[in-house]
N, C-alpha and C positions, 0 to 999 in steps of 0.2 A: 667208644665201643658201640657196634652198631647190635641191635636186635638179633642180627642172624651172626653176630659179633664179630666187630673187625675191633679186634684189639687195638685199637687207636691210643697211643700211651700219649695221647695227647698231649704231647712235648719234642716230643720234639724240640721243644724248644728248651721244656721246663726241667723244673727239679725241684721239688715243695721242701716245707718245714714244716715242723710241728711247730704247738700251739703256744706263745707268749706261760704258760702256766706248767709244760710237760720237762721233766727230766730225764736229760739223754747222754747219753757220751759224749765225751767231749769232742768237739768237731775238731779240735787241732791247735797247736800252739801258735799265736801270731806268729807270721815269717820275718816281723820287727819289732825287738823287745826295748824299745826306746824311753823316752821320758814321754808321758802321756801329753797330747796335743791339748794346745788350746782350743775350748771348745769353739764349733764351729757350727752359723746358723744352718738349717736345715735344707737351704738352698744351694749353700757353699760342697753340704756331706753331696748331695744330688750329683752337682757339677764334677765333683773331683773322682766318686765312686764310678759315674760314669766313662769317665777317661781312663781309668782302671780298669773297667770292665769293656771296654775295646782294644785296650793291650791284650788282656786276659785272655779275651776270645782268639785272635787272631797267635797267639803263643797255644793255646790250644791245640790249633790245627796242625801245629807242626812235632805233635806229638804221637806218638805208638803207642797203641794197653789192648789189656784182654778185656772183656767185656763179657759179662754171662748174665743172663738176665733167665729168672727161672718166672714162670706165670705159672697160678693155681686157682682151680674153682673152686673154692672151699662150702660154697651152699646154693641150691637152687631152690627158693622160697622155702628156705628155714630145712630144707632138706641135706644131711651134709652127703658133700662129695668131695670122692678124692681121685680130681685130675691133675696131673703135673705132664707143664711141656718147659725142659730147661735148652737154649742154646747159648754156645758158646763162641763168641766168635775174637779175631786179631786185627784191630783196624790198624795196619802200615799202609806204608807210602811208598809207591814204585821210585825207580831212578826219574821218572819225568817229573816227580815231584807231586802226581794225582794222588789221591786217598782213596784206600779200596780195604773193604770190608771182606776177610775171608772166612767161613763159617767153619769151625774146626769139632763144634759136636751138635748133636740135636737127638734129644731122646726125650722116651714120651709123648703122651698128644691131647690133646682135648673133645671131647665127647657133647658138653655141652653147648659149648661155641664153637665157632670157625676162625679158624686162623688163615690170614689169607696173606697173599703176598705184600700188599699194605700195609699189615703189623709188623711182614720182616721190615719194610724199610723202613720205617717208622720205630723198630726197635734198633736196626742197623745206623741208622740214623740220626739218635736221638741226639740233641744238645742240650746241653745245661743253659737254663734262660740265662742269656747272654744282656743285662741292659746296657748298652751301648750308646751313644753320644747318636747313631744313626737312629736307633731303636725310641730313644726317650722323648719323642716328641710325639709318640703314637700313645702314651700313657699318662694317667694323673695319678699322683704321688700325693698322699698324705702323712706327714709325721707323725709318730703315733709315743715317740719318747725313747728314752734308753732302754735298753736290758740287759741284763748277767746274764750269760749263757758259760757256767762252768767258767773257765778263767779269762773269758772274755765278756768285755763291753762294748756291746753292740746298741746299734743306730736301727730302730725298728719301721721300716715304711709298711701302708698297704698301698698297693696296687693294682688298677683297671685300667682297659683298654678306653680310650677316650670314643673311640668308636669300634664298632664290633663287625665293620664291614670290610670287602677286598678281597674274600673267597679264601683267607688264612687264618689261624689259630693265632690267638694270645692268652698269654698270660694275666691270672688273676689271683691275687691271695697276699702274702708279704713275705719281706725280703727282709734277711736279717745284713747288716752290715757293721767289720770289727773297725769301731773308732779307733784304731792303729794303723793297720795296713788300707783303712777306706776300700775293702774288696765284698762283695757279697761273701758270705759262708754258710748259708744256709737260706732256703726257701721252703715254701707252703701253699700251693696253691693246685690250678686245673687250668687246662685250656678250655677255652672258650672261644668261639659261642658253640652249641652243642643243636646239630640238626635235630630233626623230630625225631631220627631214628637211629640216635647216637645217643651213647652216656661216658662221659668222661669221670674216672676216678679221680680223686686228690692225692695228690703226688709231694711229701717229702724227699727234697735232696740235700745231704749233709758234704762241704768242701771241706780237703785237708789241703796243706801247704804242701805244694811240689816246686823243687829246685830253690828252696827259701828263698819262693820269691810269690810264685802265683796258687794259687783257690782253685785246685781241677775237684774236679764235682768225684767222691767215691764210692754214692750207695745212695743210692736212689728205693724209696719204697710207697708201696700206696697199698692200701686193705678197706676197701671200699663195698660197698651194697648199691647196687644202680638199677635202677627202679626202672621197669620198662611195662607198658601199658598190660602185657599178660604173666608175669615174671619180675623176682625179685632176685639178682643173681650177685651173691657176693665174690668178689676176685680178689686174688691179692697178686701185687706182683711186687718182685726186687732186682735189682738189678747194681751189678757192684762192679767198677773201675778198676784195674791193676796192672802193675809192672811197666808203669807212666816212663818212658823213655823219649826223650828228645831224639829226631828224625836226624842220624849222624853220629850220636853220641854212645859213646860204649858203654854207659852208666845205666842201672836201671835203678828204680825204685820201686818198691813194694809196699801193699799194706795190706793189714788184714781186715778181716770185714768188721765195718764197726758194730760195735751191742746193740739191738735195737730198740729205739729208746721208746717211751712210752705212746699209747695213741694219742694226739691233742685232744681236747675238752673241747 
């Protein structure tokens, strides 16, 4: 977000999690209810999540969902306000196989910031941080142990950018991954790095299983206070994935929005 604010949901790429301590809804039932794995060193969870998470992404794109992402100002240095701007858009795919974003509502607007044509594609655009096998050489990865998250046992990383140059956003914070499926299912973090006159929110994203098989990101949320040299402006935004349909397939799936779990510590 810039000062004269560009909604920058800086993610684009991403999609956060709360915090190793917070209880939340459950992100989803594993899409393999098998005999649990032997355990696997830290390096191994790395390699194989990753090659997961380059299926993932690329099955991704060949999917169709509604997309509504609501942003609100809820205070301007402790003052409250009440701005709401919701859009709602349908990302399909033409017959040539392109992906195209069609905006189907927009109501509301914002008074204190600017919303510029940057946010739409930036919100038009968003992806679920994808780590991918191409991806994982730009990042250092530290284990940090297991977790229970509700009926799953997950593999806990944090995560940074090894270098923060190249004129692009990455990702920063941890990635939760289920010791079953080896898929990310939840994340925690912000993009970075943040010019002088930008502030990026921290951004939880919670995965459900689609097609029992893949981890599509369906609620994305962030409620943050971002500090800018004259102003203290707190935003919240959410934004929730639906009616996930494979590019061909006369199947849809739905979900509804999940509960929203509590704020990390």
């Amino acid at each position: 977000m810039r000062y004269t604010f560009v909604l920058a949901l800086g993610l684009l790429l991403m999609n956060g999690i709360s915090d190793a301590q917070t209880k939340s809804q459950p992100a989803a039932q594993s899409a393999s209810q098998t005999a649990p794995k032997t355990d696997l060193t830290p390096e191994q969870v790395i390699q194989k999540f990753s090659e997961k998470e380059t299926e993932f992404y690329e099955a991704w794109k060949q999917y169709t969902y509604i997309q509504t992402a609501v942003i609100r100002v809820l205070s301007v240095d402790g003052v409250p306000q009440k701005e709401t701007m919701k859009r709602v858009s349908e990302i399909v795919f033409n017959d040539d196989g392109t992906r195209e974003v069609k905006l189907l509502e927009r109501r509301g607007r914002l008074r204190s910031v600017t919303f510029t044509a940057e946010d739409e594609d930036n919100i038009d655009n968003i992806n679920p941080f994808a780590l991918t096998v191409k991806e994982l050489s730009l990042y250092n990865l530290k284990y940090e142990g297991k977790e229970r998250i509700d009926e799953l046992t997950c593999y806990v990383f944090s995560i940074a950018p090894k270098s923060k140059k190249g004129g692009r956003l990455y990702f920063q914070g941890k990635i939760w991954v289920d010791d079953q499926d080896l898929q990310i299912v939840r994340t925690f973090g912000k993009a970075v790095p943040e010019p002088r006159d930008q502030r990026f929110p921290e951004f939880e994203t919670l995965r459900q299983v689609i097609d029992d098989k893949y981890w599509f990101p369906v609620w994305t949320h962030a409620d943050s206070k971002l500090n800018f040299p004259e102003q203290v402006i707190r935003i919240e935004e959410t934004i929730t994935y639906e009616g996930y349909k494979k590019f061909g397939s006369k199947s849809t799936i739905r979900f509804g929005s999940p509960v929203p779990p509590e704020k990390p510590k």
